[in-house]
C-alpha positions in Angstrom: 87.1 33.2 -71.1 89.9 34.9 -69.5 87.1 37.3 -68.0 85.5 34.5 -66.5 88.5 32.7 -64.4 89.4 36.5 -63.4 86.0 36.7 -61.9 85.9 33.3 -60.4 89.5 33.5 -58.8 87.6 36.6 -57.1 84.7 35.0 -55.4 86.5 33.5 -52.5 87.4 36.4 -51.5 84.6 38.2 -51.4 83.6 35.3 -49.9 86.4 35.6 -46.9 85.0 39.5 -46.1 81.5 38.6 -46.7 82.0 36.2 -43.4 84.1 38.1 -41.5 82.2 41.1 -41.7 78.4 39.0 -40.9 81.1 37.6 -37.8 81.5 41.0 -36.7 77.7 41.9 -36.6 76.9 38.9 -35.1 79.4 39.7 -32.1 78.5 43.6 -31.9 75.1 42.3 -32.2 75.5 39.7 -29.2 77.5 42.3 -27.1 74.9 44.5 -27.3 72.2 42.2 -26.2 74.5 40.9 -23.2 72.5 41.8 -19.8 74.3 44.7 -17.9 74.2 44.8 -14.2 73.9 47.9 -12.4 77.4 47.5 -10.4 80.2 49.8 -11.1 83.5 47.7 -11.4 87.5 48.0 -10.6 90.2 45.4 -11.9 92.1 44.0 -9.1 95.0 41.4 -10.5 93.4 39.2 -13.1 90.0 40.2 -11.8 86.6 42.3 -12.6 85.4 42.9 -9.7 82.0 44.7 -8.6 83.2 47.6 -6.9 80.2 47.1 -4.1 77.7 44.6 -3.1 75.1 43.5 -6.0 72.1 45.6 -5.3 67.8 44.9 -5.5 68.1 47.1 -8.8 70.3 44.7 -10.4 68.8 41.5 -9.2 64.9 43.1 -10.8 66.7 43.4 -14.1 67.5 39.7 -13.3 64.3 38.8 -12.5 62.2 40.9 -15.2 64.1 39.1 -18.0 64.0 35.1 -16.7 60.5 35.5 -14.3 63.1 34.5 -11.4 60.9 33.9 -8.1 63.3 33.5 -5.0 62.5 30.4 -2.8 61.6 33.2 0.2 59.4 34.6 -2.4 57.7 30.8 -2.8 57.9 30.2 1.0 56.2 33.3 2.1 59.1 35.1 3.8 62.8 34.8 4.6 64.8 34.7 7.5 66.4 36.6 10.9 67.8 35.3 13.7 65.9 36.2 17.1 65.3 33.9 19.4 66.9 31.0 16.9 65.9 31.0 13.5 62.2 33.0 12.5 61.0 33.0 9.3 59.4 36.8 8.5 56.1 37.1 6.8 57.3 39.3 3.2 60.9 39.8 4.2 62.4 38.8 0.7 65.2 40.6 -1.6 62.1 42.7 -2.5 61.1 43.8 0.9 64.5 42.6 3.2 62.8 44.2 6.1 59.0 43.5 5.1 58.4 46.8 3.2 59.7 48.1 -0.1 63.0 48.9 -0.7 65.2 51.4 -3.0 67.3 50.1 -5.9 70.6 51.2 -4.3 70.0 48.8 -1.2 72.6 45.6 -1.2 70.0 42.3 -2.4 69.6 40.2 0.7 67.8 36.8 1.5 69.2 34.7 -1.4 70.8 31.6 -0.9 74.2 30.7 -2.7 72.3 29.3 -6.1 70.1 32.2 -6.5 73.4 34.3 -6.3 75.5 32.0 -8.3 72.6 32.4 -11.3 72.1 36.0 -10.8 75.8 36.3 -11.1 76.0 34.3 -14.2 73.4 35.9 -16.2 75.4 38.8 -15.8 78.2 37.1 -17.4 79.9 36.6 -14.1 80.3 34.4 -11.0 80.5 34.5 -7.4 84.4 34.3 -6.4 86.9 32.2 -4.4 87.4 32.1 -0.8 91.1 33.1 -2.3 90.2 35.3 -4.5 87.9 37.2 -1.8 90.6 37.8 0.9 93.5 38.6 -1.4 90.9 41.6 -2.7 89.7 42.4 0.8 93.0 42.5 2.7 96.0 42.8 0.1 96.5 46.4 -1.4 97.4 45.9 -4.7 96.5 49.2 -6.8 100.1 50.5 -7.8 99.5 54.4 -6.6 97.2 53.9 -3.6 94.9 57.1 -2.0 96.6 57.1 1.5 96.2 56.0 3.7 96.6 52.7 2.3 100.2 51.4 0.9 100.8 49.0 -2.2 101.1 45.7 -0.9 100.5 45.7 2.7 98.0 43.4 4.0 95.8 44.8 6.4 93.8 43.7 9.6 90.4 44.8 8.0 88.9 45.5 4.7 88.9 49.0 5.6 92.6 49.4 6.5 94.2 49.6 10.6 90.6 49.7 11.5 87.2 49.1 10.8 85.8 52.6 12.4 84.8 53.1 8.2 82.6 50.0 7.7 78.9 49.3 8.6 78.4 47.0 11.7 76.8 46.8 14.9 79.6 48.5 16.9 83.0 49.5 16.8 82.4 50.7 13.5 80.9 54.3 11.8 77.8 54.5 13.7 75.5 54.6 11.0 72.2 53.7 11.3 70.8 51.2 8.6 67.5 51.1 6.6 65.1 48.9 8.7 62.0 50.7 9.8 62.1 51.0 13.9 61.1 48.5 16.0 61.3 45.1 13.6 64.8 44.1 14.4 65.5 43.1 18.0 69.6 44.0 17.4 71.4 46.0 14.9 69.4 48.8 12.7 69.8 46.9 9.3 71.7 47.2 6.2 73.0 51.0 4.7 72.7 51.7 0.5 75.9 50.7 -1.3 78.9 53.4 -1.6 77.3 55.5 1.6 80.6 53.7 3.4 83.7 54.9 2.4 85.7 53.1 0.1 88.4 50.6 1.7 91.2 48.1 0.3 91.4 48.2 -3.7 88.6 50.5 -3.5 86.1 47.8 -2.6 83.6 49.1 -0.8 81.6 46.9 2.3 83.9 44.4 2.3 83.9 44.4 5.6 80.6 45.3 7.2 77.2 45.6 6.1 76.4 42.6 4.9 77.9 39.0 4.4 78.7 38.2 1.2 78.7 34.5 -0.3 81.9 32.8 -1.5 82.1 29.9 -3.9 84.5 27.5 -1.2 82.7 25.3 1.4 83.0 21.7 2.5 79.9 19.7 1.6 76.0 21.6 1.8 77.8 24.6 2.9 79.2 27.3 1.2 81.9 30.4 3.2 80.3 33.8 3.9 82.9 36.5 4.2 83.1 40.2 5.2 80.4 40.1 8.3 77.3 42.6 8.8 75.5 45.1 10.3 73.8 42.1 12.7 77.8 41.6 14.4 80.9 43.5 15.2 84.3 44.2 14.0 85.6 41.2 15.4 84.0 39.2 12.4 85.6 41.0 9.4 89.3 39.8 10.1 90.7 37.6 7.7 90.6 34.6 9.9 86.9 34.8 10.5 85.8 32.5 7.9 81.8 31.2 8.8 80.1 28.8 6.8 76.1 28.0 6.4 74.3 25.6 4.5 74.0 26.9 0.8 70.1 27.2 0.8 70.2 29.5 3.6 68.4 33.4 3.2 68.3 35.5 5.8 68.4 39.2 6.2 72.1 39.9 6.8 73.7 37.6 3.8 74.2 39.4 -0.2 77.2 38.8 -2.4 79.1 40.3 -5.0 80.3 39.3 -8.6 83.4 39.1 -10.3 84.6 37.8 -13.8 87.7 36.8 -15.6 89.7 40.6 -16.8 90.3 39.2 -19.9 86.6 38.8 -20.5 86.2 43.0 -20.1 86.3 44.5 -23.4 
């Protein structure tokens, strides 16, 4: 008798361990499952963010596991601007300059959804006009490489100037991926990390190509940062531009970040 209320006194705690440890595989489990973008990452503040702009490699994991067609894909080609607005027959995030492209290349010619959901299925999101220019401008690692100096905010992502970043002039003088002769301006996007790195470590910030921000009034959404298509003047802080979210062209990408407390 006695054995038996010993016994049954027992049960509910091996009852307790039996959920806590099927908890634990269940979360190791789902961790392990979780999607993994390609993009290396830094904490600034309270924030993950991808150290450089997301890349084609990253968006084909994307697409592989949900069948995700871009709307250029669907329409036939994306955009450039030449004499106004021409769509390009097979310019997509595939082919941003109408051939096939490497993995390390920033992914271009998606509008603000496609990389808000791209972002997302990561586990991460597209950030705040706020959160953008406080990362860009504001160094805020506590032992800095020099040149740059906790808590100064500087003119341009890349510090004093932007001789380091990727535009059309003014800047590095590097020449970008797009074959010759199928750009009437500007030589096209460079690979991710081939700049150097500039405030917080974030590379391209300003430069290479625009990068969508989750602010806007209305249809449209901010870009930030500029691109290889324009010069430095467009990389200041104060040069906030805005186009309608459905808008893909060869010279717009983005970048993800996600809550720090969500890293593990």
């Amino acid at each position: 008798m006695n054995l038996i209320k010993q016994h049954n006194l027992k049960m509910p705690v091996y009852g307790s361990l039996l959920a806590i440890l099927m908890t634990s595989m269940m979360s190791i489990a789902s961790a392990q499952s979780k999607p993994s973008a390609l993009e290396k990452t830094t904490r600034i503040g309270q924030l993950e963010w991808d150290l450089h702009e997301v890349t084609i490699g990253s968006v084909k994991l994307y697409a592989q596991q949900t069948k995700f067609v871009s709307s250029g894909e669907k329409e036939g080609g994306s955009f450039i601007y030449e004499n106004g607005w021409t769509r390009k027959k097979g310019w997509t995030w595939l082919q941003p300059f109408g051939v096939p492209a490497k993995d390390q290349e920033p992914a271009v010619h998606l509008n603000f959804d496609e990389a808000q959901a791209i972002c997302q299925f990561f586990g991460k999101r597209l950030p705040k006009d706020q959160e953008w220019t406080s990362a860009a401008f504001l160094e805020q690692r506590d032992a800095p490489p020099q040149p740059f100096v906790k808590g100064k905010r500087y003119t341009y992502a890349n510090g004093d100037t932007p001789q380091n970043s990727h535009c059309l002039n003014g800047c590095a003088g590097l020449k970008g991926l797009a074959p010759a002769n199928v750009l009437n301006r500007g030589t096209g996007h460079v690979a991710v990390m081939t700049t150097q790195p500039g405030v917080n470590g974030l590379y391209d910030m300003g430069g290479n190509v625009w990068e969508w921000v989750d602010d806007g009034p209305g249809n449209e959404r901010v870009t930030r940062g500029a691109s290889w298509w324009y010069g430095p003047e467009n990389q200041i802080e104060s040069a906030l531009a805005t186009k309608p979210r459905d808008t893909k062209v060869a010279y717009v990408g983005f970048r993800c970040v996600r809550d720090a407390k969500a890293v593990k």
